[in-house]
C-alpha positions in Angstrom: 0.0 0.0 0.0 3.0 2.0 1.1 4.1 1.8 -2.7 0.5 2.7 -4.5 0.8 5.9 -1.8 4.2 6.6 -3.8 2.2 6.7 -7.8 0.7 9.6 -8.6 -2.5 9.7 -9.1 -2.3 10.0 -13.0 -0.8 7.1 -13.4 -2.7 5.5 -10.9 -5.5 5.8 -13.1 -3.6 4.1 -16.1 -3.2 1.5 -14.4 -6.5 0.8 -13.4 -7.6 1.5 -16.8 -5.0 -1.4 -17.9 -6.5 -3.9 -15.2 -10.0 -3.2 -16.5 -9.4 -3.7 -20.2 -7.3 -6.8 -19.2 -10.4 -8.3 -17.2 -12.4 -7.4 -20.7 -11.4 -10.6 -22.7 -12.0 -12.7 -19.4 -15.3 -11.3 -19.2 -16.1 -11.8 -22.6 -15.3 -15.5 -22.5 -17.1 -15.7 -19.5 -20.4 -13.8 -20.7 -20.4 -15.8 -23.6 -21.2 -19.0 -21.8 -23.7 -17.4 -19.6 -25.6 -16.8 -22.0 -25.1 -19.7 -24.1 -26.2 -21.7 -20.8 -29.1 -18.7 -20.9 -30.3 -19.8 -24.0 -30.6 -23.8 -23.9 -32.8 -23.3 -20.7 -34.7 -20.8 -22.4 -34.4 -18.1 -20.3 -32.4 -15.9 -22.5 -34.0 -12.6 -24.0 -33.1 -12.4 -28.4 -35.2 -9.6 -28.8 -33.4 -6.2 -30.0 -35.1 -2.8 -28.6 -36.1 -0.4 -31.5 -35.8 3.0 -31.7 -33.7 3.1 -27.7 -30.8 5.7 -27.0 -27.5 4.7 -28.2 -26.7 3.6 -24.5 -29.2 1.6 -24.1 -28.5 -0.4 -27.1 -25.4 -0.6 -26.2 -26.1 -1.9 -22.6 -28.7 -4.7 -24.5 -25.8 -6.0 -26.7 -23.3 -6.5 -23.8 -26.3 -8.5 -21.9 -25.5 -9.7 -18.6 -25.4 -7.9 -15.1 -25.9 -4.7 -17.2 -28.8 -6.0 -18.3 -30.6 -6.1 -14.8 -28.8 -2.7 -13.6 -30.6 -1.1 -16.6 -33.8 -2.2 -15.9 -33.9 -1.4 -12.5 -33.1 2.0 -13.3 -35.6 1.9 -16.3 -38.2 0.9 -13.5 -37.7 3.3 -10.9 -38.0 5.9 -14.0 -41.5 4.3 -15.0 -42.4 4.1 -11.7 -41.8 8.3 -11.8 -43.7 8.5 -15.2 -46.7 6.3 -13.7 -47.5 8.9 -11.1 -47.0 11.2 -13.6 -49.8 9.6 -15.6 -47.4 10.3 -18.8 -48.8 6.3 -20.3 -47.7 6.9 -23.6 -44.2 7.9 -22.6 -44.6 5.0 -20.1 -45.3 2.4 -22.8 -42.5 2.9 -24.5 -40.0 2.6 -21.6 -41.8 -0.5 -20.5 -41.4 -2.4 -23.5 -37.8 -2.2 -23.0 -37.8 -3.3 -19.5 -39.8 -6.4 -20.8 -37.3 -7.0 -23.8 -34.0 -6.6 -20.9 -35.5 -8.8 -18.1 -38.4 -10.5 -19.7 -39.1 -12.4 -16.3 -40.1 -9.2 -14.4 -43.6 -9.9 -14.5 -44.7 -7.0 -12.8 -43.8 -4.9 -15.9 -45.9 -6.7 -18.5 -48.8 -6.6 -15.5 -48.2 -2.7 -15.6 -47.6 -2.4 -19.3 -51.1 -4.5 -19.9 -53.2 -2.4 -17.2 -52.2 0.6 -18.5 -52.5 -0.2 -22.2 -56.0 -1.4 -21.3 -57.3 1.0 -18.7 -55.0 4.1 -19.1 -54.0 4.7 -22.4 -57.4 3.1 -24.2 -59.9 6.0 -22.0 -58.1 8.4 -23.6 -59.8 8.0 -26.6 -63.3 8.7 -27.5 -63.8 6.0 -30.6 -64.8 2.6 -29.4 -62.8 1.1 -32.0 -60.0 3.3 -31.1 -60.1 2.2 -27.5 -60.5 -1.6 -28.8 -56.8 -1.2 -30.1 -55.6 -0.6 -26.9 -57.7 -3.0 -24.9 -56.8 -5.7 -27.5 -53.4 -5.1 -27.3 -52.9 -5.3 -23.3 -54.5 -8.6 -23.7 -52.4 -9.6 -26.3 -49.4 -8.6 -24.4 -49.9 -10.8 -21.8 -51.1 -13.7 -23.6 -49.0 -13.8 -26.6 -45.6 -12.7 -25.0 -45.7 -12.1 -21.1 -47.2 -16.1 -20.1 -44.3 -16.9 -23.3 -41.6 -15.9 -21.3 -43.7 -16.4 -17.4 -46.2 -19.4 -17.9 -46.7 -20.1 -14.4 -46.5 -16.5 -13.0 -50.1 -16.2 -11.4 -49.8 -12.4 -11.7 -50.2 -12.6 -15.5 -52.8 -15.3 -15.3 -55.1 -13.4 -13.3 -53.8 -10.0 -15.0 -55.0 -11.5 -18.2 -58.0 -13.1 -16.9 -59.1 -9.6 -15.6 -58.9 -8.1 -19.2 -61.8 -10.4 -20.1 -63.8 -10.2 -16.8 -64.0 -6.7 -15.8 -63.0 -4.9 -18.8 -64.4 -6.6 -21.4 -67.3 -8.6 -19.4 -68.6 -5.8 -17.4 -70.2 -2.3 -18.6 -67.6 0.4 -16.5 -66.4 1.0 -19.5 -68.5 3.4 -22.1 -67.1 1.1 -25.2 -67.8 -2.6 -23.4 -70.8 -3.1 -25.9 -68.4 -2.8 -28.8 -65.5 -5.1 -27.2 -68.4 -7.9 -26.6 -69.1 -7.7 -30.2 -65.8 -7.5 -31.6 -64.9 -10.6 -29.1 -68.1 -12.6 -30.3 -67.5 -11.6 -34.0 -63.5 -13.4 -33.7 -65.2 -16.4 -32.0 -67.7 -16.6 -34.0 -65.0 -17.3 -37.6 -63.2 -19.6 -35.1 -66.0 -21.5 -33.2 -68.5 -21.2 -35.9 -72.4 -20.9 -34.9 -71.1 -23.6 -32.2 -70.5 -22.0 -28.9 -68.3 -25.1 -27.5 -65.5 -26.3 -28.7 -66.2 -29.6 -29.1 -65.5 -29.5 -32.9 -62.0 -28.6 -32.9 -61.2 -31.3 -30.5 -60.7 -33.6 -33.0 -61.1 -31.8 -36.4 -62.5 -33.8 -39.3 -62.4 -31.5 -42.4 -59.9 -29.2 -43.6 -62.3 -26.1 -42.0 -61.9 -27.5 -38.9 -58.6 -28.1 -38.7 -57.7 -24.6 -40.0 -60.4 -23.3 -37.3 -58.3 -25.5 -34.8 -55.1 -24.0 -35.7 -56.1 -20.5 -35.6 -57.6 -21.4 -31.8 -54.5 -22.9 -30.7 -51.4 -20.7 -32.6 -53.4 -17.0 -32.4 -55.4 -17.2 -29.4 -53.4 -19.5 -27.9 -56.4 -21.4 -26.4 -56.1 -25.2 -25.9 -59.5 -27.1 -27.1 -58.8 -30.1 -24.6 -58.8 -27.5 -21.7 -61.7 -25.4 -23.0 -63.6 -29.1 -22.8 -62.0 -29.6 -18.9 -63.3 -26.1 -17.7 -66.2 -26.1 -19.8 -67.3 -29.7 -17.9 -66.4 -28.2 -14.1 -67.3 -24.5 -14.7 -70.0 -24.5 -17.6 -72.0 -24.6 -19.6 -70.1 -21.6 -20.9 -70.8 -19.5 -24.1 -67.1 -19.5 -25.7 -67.8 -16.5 -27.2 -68.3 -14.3 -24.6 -65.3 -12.9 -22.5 -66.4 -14.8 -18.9 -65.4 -17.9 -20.3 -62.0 -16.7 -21.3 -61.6 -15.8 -18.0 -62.4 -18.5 -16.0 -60.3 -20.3 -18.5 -57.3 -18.6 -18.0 -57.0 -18.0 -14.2 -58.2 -21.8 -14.0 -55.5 -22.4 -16.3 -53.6 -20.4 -13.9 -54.7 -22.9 -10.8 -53.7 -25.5 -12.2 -50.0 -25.1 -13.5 -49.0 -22.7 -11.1 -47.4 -22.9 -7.5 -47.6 -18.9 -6.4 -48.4 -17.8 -2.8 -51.8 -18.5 -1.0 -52.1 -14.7 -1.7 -51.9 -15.4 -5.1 -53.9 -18.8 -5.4 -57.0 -16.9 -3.6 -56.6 -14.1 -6.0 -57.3 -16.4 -8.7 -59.9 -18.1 -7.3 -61.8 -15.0 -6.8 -61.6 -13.9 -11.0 -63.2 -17.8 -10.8 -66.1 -16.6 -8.5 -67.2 -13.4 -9.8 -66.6 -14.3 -13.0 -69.3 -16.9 -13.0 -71.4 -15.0 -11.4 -71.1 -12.8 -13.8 -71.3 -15.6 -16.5 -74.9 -16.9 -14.8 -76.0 -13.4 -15.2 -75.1 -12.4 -18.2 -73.1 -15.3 -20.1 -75.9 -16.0 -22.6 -76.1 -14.4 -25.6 -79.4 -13.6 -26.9 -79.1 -12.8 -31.2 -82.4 -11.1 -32.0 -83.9 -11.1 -36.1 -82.7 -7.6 -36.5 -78.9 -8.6 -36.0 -78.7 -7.3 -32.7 -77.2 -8.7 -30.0 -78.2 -8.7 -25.9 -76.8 -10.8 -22.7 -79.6 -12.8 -20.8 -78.7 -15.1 -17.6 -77.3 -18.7 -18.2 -79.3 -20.8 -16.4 -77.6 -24.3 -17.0 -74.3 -23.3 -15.3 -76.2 -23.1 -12.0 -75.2 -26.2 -10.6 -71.5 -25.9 -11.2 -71.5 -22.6 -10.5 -72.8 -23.7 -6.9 -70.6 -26.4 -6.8 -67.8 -24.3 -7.6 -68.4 -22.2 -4.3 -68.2 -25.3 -2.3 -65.0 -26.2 -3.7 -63.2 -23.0 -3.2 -65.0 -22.5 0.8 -63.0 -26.1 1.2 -60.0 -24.7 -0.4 -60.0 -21.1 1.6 -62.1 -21.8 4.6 -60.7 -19.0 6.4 -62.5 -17.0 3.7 -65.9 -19.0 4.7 -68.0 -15.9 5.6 -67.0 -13.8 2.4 -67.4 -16.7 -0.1 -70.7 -17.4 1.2 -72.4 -14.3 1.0 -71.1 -14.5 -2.7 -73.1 -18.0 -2.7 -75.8 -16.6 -1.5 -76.7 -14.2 -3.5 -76.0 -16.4 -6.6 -78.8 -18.8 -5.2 -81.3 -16.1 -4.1 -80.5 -14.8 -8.4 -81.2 -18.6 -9.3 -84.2 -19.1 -7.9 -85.3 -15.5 -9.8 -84.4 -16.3 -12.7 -85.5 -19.9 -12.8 -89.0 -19.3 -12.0 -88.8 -16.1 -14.3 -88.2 -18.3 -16.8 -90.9 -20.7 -16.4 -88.7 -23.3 -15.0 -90.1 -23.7 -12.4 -89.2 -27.6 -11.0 -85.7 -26.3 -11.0 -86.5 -23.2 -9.2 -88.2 -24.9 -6.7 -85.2 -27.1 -6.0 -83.1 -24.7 -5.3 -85.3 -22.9 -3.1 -85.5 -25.7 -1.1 -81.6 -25.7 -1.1 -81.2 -22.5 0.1 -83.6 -22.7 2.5 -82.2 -26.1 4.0 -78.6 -25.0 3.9 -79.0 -20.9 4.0 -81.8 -20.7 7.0 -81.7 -16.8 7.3 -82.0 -16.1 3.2 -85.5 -17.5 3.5 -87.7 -15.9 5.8 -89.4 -18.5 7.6 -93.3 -19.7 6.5 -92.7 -18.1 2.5 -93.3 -20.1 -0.2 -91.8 -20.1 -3.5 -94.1 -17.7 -4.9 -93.7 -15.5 -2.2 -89.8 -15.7 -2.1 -89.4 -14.3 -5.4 -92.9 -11.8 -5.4 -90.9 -10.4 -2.2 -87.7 -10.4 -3.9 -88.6 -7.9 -6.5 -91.7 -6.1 -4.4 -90.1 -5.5 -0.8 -91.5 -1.5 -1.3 -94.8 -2.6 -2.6 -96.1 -2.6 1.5 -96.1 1.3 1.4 -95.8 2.3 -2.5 -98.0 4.1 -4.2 -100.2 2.9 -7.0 -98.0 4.4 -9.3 -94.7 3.0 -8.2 -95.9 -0.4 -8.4 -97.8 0.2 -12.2 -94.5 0.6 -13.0 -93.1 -2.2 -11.6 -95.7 -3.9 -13.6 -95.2 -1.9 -17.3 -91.8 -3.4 -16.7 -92.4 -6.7 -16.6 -95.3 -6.6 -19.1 -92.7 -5.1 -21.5 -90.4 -7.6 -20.7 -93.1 -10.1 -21.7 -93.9 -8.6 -25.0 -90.1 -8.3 -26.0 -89.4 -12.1 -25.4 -92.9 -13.4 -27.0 -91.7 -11.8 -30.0 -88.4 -12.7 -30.3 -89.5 -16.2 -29.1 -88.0 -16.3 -26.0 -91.1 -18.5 -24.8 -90.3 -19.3 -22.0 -88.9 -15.9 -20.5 -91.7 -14.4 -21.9 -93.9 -17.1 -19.9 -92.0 -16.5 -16.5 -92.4 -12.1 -16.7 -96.0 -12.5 -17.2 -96.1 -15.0 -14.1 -94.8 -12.7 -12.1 -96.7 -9.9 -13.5 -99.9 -11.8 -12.2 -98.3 -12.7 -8.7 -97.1 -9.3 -8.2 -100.5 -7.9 -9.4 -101.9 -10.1 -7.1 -100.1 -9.4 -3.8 -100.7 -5.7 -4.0 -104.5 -5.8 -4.9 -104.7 -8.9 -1.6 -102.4 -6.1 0.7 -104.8 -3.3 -0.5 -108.2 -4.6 -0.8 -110.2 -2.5 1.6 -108.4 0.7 0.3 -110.5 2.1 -3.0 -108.6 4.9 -2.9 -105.0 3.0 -3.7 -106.3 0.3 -5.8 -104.5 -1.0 -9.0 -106.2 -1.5 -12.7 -107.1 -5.0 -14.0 -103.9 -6.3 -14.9 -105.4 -7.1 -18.5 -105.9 -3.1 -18.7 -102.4 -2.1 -17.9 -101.2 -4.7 -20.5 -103.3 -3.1 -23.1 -101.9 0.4 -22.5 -98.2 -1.1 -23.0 -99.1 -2.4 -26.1 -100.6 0.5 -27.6 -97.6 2.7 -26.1 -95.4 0.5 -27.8 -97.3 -0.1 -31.2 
């Protein structure tokens, strides 16, 4: 040390200089099988980053530990822009943290939410905003589960695309995704809402069909059967079955945290309840399209419940109340569409396993007549007439679309509700209702 005291400092720094370019071939050699031991586990990154500062470039092609130091700096800078809400400067920087460390997987999460939520509201154009919702799905799918397929994160990321943005109606432009969605199905699953088709192909349709399902959208027809058989009946075209596919596809081939696992299992639950409500799609004469409830996918949907209480029975109290309102919706729905054998069946299942959703001494009839008329003790005549109009519409709309049996089920309850208010208010002239045969008449020459 006493020697290195006696150098000057100038040529200190030469010979530093010397020892690092000496270390430079070593390093070299050394990087060079890092990464070839990178690349036959397929973990390596061969993607080049367009249009990124000459130092970054630089940084990509000498790989290694400057890899990772660059994207850690890259992140804390996206982290700046995200608070900034600056997404389309944002986008650009995360793509090149996902090209440098590919298995960050909280940067394609981020790069897919806001290419989805942020960047696609800033547009006014459905079909603008489709773009971007399309391509945060896409992301994930296509390149993020490539390079992550048992991350949870990006299974349940993904399977949120299809559930809330896509499935639900927060977003002004969720009519237009639904059709877009349903119109790409439709060329792949034809007029057949299953896949059972493209399971085993038999003409050259089907096996281009089954091709285009498995190498663009990256869906597996053998799986699509598995969840179809423990979730469904689901509609393939609709975006709740894409995604209880992929965050049950997520379950089942990865090993995350119990934080994550529950997280999945929730897209599960309220996406089927979402599914029983509004997984049915309803194509009218005029080429229009509307969502009604899917009643078959009661049972597993039920069932389902039951298996994740089992699996999370610290979460016990939460789930159930989810449960329970799905059955209370069943039984609804069921005997509002004139099925009533199921309806009753699970009325009687509620009330055997849910005492205190059933007031005690109601009947069917009075379960669901309650359900729907809780204000009709108090309301005034006019309140409950249009209560009625609504259902009498309802009525009309399915008889002539042929919706028999919904039509059936909404002048049923038409009657029952008609008839509880006129039994509660009997001795009261001054709050009596019309014949129901009357107020049907008026809706029909309203509408005509």
């Amino acid at each position: 040390s006493r020697r290195m005291n006696r150098i000057s400092p100038n040529t200190r720094k030469v010979l530093l200089a010397l020892l690092a370019a000496g270390m430079l071939p070593v390093l070299f050699f050394t990087q060079r099988g890092l990464e070839g031991e990178r690349e036959r586990l397929g973990v390596m990154m061969s993607a080049e980053l367009q249009n990124a500062p000459p130092l970054l470039a630089f940084i990509t092609a000498a790989g290694g530990g400057f890899r990772g130091v660059a994207a850690n700096a890259l992140w804390i800078r996206a982290n700046q822009l995200q608070q900034e809400e600056r997404y389309f400067e944002l986008y650009t920087l995360s793509d090149w943290i996902t090209k440098l460390q590919p298995e960050f997987s909280q940067v394609w999460a981020m790069q897919a939410w806001n290419m989805a939520w942020n960047i696609s509201v800033r547009f006014t154009e459905p079909a603008d905003r489709w773009l971007w919702v399309r391509s945060g799905m896409e992301l994930l799918r296509d390149e993020g589960l490539r390079y992550n397929p048992h991350d949870p994160l990006l299974h349940r990321e993904l399977a949120w695309i299809f559930q809330d943005k896509m499935g639900k109606y927060t977003d002004l432009a969720h009519k237009h995704y639904k059709q877009q969605w349903i119109m790409e199905m439709y060329a792949v699953l034809g007029t057949n809402a299953a896949p059972d088709e493209l399971l085993s192909p038999q003409t050259d349709d089907a096996r281009r069909r089954a091709a285009i399902l498995r190498e663009k959208y990256k869906l597996d027809a053998a799986w699509m059967k598995q969840v179809d058989e423990h979730y469904g009946p689901l509609d393939w075209r609709m975006p709740e079955a894409h995604a209880v596919y992929w965050a049950a596809l997520g379950l089942s081939r990865c090993k995350g945290s119990a934080f994550d696992m529950l997280a999945l299992r929730r897209v599960i639950m309220q996406t089927m309840q979402g599914a029983f409500l509004r997984g049915r799609l309803v194509e009218h004469p005029d080429g229009r399209v509307d969502f009604g409830p899917n009643l078959d996918m009661i049972p597993n949907a039920n069932r389902a419940y039951d298996e994740m209480i089992a699996a999370e029975p610290e979460q016990r109290d939460y789930l159930q109340r989810g449960q329970k309102n799905l059955l209370k919706d069943a039984v609804y729905h069921l005997y509002t569409n004139s099925r009533h054998r199921e309806a009753a069946y699970w009325f009687n299942y509620t009330r055997t396993n849910f005492s205190d959703v059933i007031p005690a001494g109601q009947d069917l009839d009075q379960f669901v007549v309650a359900g729907i008329t809780s204000e009709i003790r108090d309301a005034n005549p006019s309140r409950v007439r249009s209560l009625l109009e609504g259902m009498i519409v309802h009525y009309l709309r399915a008889r002539a679309y042929g919706e028999d049996d919904e039509a059936n089920g909404h002048a049923l309850l038409a009657r029952r509700v008609w008839e509880f208010y006129a039994t509660k208010r009997a001795e009261q002239s001054n709050v009596q209702m019309a014949p129901l045969s009357e107020i049907e008449r008026d809706v029909q020459a309203r509408l005509s």
